[in-house]
C-alpha positions as a Markdown table, in Angstrom:
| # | Residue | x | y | z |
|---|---|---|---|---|
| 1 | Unk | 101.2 | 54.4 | 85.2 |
| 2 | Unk | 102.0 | 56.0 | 89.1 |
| 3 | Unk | 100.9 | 53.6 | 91.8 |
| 4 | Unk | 98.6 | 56.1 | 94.1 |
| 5 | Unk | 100.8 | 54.2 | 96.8 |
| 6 | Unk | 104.2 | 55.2 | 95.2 |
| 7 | Unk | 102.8 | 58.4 | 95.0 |
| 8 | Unk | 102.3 | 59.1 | 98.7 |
| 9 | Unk | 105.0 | 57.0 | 100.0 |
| 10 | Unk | 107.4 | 59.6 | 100.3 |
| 11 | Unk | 105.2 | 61.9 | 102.1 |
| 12 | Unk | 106.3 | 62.4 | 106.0 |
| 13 | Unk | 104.7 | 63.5 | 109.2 |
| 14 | Unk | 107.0 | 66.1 | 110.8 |
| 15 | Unk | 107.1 | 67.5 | 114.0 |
| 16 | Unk | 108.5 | 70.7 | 115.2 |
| 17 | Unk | 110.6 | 71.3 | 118.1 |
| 18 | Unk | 110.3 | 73.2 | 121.0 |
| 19 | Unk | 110.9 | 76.5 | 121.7 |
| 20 | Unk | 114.3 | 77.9 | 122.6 |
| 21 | Unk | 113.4 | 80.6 | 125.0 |
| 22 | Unk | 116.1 | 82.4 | 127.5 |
| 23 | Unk | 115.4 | 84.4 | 130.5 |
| 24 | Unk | 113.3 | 88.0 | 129.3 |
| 25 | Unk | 114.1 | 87.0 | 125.3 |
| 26 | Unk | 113.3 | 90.4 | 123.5 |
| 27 | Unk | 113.5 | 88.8 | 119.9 |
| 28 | Unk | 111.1 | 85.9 | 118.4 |
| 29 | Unk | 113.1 | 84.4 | 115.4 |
| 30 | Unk | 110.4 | 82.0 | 113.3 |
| 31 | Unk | 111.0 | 79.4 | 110.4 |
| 32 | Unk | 108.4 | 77.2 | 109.2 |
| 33 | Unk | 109.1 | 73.6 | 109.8 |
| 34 | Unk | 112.7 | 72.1 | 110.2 |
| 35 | Unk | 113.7 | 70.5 | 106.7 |
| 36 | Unk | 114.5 | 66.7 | 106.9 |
| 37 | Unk | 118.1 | 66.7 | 107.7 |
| 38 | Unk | 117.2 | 68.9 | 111.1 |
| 39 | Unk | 114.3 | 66.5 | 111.8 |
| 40 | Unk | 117.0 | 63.7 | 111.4 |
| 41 | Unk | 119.2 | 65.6 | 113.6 |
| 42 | Unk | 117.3 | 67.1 | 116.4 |
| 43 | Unk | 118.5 | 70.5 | 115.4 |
| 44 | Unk | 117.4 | 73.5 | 114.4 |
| 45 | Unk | 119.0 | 74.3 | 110.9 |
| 46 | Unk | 121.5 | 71.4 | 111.2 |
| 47 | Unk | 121.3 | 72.1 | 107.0 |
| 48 | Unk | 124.8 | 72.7 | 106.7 |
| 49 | Unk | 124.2 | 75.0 | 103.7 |
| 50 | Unk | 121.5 | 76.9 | 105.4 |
| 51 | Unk | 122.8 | 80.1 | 106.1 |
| 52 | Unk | 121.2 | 80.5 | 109.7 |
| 53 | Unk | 123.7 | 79.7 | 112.4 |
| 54 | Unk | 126.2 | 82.2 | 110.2 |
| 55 | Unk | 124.3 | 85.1 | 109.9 |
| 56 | Unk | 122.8 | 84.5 | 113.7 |
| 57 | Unk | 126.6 | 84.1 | 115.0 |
| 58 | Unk | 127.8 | 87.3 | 113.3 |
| 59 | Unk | 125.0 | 89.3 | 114.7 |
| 60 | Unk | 124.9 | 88.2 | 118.2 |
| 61 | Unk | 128.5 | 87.4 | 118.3 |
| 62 | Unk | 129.5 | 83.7 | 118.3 |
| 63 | Unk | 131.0 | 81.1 | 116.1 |
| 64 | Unk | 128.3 | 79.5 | 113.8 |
| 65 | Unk | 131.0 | 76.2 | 114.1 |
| 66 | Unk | 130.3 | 76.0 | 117.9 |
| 67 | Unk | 128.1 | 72.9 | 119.7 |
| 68 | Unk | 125.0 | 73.0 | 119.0 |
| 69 | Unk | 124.1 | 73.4 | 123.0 |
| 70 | Unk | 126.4 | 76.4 | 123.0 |
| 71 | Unk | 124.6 | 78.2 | 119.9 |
| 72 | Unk | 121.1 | 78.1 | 121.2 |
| 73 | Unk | 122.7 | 79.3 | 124.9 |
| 74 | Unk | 124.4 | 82.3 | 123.0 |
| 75 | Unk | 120.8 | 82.8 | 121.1 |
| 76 | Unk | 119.6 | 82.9 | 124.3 |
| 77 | Unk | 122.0 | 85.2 | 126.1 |
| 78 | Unk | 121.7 | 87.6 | 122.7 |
| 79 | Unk | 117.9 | 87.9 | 123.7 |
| 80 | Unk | 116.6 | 85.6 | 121.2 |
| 81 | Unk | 114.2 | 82.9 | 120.8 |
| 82 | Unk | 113.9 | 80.7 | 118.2 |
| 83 | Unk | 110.6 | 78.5 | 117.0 |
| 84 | Unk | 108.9 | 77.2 | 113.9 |
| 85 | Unk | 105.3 | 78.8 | 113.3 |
| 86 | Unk | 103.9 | 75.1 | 112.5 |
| 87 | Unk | 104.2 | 72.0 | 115.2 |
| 88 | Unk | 103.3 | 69.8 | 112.7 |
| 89 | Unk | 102.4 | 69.0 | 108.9 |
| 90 | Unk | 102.8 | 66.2 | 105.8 |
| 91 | Unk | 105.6 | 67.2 | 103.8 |
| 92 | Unk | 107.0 | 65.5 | 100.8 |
| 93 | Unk | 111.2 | 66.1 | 101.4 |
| 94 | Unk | 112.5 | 69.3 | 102.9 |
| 95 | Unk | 110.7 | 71.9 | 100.6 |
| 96 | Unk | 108.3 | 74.3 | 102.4 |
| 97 | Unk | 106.2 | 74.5 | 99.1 |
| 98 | Unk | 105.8 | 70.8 | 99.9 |
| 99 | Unk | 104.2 | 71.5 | 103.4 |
| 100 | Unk | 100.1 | 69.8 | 103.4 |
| 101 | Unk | 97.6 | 69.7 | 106.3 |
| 102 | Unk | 100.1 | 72.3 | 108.6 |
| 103 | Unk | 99.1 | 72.5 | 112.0 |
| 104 | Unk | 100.4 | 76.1 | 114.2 |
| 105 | Unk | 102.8 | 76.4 | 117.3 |
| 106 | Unk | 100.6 | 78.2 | 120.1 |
| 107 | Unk | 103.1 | 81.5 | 119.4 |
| 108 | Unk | 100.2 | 83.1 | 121.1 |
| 109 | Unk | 101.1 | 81.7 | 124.6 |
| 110 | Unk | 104.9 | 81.6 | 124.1 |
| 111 | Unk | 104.4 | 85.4 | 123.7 |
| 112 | Unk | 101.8 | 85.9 | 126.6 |
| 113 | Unk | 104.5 | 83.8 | 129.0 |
| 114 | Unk | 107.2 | 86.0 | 127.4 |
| 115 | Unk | 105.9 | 90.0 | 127.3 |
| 116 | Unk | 109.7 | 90.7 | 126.6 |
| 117 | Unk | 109.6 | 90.0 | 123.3 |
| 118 | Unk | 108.5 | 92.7 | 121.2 |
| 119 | Unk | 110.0 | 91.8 | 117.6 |
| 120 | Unk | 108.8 | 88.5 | 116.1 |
| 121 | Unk | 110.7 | 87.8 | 113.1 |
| 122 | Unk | 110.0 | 85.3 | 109.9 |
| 123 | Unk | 112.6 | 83.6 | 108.5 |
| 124 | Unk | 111.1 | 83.6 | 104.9 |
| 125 | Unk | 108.2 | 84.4 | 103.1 |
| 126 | Unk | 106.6 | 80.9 | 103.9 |
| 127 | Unk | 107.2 | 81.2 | 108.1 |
| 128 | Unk | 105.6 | 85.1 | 107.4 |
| 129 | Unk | 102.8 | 83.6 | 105.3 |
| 130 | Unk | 101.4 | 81.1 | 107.9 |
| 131 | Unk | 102.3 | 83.6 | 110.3 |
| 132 | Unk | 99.7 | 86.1 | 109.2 |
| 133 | Unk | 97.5 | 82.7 | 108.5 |
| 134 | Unk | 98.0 | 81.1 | 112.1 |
| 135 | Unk | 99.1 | 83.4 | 114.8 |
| 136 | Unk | 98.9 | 87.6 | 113.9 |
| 137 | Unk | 95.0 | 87.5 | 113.8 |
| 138 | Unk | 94.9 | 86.3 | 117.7 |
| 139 | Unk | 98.1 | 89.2 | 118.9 |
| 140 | Unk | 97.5 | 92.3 | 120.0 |
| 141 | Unk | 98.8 | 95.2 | 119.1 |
| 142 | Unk | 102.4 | 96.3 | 120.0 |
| 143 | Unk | 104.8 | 94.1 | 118.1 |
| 144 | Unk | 107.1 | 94.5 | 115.6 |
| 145 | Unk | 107.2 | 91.8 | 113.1 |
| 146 | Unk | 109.2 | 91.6 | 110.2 |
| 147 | Unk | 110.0 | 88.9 | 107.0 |
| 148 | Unk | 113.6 | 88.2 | 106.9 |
| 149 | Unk | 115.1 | 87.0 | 103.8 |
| 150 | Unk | 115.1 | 83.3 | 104.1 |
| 151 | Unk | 118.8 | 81.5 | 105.1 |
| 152 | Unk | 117.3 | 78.7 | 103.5 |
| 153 | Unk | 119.7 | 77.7 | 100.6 |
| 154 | Unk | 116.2 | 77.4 | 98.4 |
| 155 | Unk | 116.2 | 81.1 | 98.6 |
| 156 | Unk | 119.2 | 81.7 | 96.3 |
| 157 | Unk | 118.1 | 85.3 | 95.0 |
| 158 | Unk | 120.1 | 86.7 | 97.3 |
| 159 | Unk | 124.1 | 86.4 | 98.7 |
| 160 | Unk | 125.1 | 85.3 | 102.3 |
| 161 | Unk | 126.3 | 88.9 | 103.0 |
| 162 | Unk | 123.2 | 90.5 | 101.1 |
| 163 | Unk | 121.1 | 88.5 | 103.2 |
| 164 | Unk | 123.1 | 89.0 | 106.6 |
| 165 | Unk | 122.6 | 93.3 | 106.1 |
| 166 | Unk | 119.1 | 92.6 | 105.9 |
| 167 | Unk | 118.8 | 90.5 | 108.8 |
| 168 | Unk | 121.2 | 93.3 | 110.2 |
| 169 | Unk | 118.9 | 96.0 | 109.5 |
| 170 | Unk | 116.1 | 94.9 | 110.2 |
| 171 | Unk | 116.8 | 92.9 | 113.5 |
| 172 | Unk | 119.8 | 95.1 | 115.3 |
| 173 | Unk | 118.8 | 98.9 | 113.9 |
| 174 | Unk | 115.5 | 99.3 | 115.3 |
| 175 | Unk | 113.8 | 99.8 | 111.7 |
C-alpha cells in the first residue's frame, strides 16, 4: 500500500519567470509554466529537446545555439515578448497535464503597459486553455490570439519543420 506521503512527495511548487519584454514588443509569445529542467536553469525552454529556441531563431533570424542573454535580446529586437500564462502552481514533474492549484501572470497589465502588442500567441493547447480560463475574459477587443502547435517535445504529433510552418503562418503572414 502507497504512503499518502510518498504520494505527494514529488509534487513541486513552481514559479514562473518574468516577462521578457523589449522596447514597443508587437508579439506576446505564451507557454504555460517552465518544465523542471528550465526552473533548474533559470531559462526559458532550457529543454534541450524542446523545439522553441529553433523555430523562434529561424523565424526571427538568430542561432538557437547562441547565449541565452543573446536569444531573449534577439526576441526582443524581432518584436517579441515572451511569458508563461501561470506565475505559479503544484506540479508533479515537467508535464503540464500535471499542473494543480495554477495561479495566472497579470498578462492583463503587461498588455495595458505594452499597447504594441497586438498578437498574443499560445505555445500549446494547455497555455491557450488557461489563457481563455485566466486572462481573455478581462482583454478588450483588438487582439489577435492564436494556439501554436506546442515545441514541447510532449507534443510529438507533429515534425520540427511541420511545426515551424505553422508557427510561420500563423505568426510572420498576418493570418
Amino acid at each position: 500500500m502507497m504512503n499518502t506521503a510518498d504520494s505527494v512527495s514529488n509534487i513541486n511548487h513552481c514559479r514562473s519567470f518574468g516577462a521578457v519584454v523589449g522596447e514597443n514588443p508587437r508579439l506576446l509569445i505564451l507557454g504555460s509554466m517552465p518544465g523542471g529542467e528550465s526552473l533548474r536553469q533559470g531559462q526559458y525552454y532550457a529543454f534541450r529537446a524542446n523545439a522553441f529556441w529553433r523555430i523562434t531563431g529561424a523565424l526571427f533570424g538568430f542561432r538557437p545555439d547562441l547565449p541565452y542573454s543573446e536569444r531573449l535580446d534577439a526576441l526582443r529586437r524581432g518584436g517579441v515578448a515572451l511569458w508563461d500564462v501561470l506565475k505559479e502552481c503544484e506540479r508533479d514533474g515537467s508535464l503540464d497535464s500535471n499542473i494543480r492549484a495554477p495561479v495566472p501572470n497579470d498578462i492583463a497589465r503587461l498588455l495595458a503597459d505594452h499597447p504594441s502588442i497586438r498578437l498574443i500567441a499560445c505555445n500549446g493547447g494547455t497555455a491557450f486553455r488557461y489563457f481563455g480560463r485566466f486572462v481573455k475574459p478581462q482583454l478588450r477587443a483588438g487582439y489577435r490570439i492564436v494556439r501554436l502547435p506546442s515545441s514541447s517535445p510532449a507534443a510529438a504529433r507533429m515534425s520540427f519543420e511541420e511545426k515551424l510552418a505553422v508557427w510561420r503562418r500563423l505568426l510572420l503572414s498576418g493570418e
